[in-house]
C-alpha positions in Angstrom: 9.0 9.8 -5.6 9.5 13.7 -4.5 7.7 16.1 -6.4 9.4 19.2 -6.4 10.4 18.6 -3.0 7.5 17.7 -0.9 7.0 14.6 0.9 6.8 11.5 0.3 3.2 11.4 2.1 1.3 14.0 -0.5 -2.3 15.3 -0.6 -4.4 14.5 -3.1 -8.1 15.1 -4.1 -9.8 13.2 -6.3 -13.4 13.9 -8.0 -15.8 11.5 -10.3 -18.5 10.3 -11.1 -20.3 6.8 -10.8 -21.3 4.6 -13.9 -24.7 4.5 -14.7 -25.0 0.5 -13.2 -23.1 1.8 -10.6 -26.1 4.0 -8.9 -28.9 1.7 -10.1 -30.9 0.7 -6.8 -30.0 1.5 -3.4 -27.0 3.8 -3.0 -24.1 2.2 -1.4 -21.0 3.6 1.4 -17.8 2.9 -0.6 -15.4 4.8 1.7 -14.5 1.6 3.4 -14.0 0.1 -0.1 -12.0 3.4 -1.2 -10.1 3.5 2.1 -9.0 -0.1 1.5 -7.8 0.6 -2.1 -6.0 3.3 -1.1 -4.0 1.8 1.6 -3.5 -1.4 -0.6 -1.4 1.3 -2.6 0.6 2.6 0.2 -1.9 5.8 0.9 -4.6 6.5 3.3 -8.1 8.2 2.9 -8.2 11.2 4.6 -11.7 11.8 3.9 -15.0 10.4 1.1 -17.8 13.0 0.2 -20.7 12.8 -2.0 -21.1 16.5 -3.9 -24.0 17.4 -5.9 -23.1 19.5 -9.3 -20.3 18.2 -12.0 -19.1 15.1 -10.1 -20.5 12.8 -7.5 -17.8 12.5 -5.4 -14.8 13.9 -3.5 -11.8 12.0 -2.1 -9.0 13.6 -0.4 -6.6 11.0 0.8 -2.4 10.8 1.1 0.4 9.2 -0.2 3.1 9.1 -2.4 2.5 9.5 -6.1 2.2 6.1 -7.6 0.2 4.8 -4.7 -2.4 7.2 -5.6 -2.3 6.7 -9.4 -2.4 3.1 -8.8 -5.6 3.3 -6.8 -7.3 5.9 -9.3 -6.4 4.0 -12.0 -7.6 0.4 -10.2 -11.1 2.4 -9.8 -11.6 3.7 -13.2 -10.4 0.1 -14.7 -13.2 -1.4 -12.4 -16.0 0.2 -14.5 -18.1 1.6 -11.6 -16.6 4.9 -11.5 -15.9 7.8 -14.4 -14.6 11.2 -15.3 -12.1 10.7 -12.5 -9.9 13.9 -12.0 -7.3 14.1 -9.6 -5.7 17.4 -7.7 -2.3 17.2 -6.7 -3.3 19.6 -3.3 -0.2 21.4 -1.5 -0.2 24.0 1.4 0.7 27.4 0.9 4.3 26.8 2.3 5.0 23.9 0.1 3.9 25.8 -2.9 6.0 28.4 -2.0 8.6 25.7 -1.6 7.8 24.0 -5.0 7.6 27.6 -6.5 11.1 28.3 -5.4 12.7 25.2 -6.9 10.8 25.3 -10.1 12.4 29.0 -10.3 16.1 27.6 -9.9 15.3 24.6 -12.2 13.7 26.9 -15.6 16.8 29.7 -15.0 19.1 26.7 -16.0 16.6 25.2 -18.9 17.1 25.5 -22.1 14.0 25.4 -24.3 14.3 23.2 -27.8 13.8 26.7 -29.7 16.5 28.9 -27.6 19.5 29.9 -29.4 23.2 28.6 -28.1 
């Protein structure tokens, strides 16, 4: 899938936290385990952070759309992860890009409350 023209390869970033069992005892390294998951999907993990503050964890990783929502969703259906929020994360020319098309698309839209 294209989203407003970029490519099929997108960025994405992807922050949670991790389950209460799931930080019981000694810490463990998932980005192996993430990396996997991702490319499973058809992405790849770009890079795995722990953060300190709101969430636990950082992800940035690539691929198209529904590879990426398959992994998230694969994680948060495991149980050892939660509060998973995910970024779609674009350069400043493909925004301007995406901004351009979304511009051409609304000047043709018609909004269920507009007058014909």
């Amino acid at each position: 899938m294209i989203v407003l023209g970029l490519s099929e390869d997108t960025l994405f970033i992807t922050q949670g936290r991790f389950a209460p069992d799931a930080i019981k005892g000694k810490p463990e390294d998932r980005s192996e385990t993430a990396g996997q998951l991702f490319a499973k999907s058809g992405g790849k993990l770009l890079a795995y952070y722990m953060t300190f503050g709101e969430y636990e964890f950082l992800i940035v990783c690539e691929g198209p759309y529904e590879g990426v929502a398959i992994s998230v969703i694969v994680a948060a259906a495991g149980g050892g992860v939660t509060d998973l929020k995910t970024t779609l994360a674009m350069t400043s020319d493909d925004m301007k890009n995406a901004f351009a098309k979304a511009g051409s698309v609304a000047a043709s839209f018609r909004p269920a409350s507009a007058k014909t």
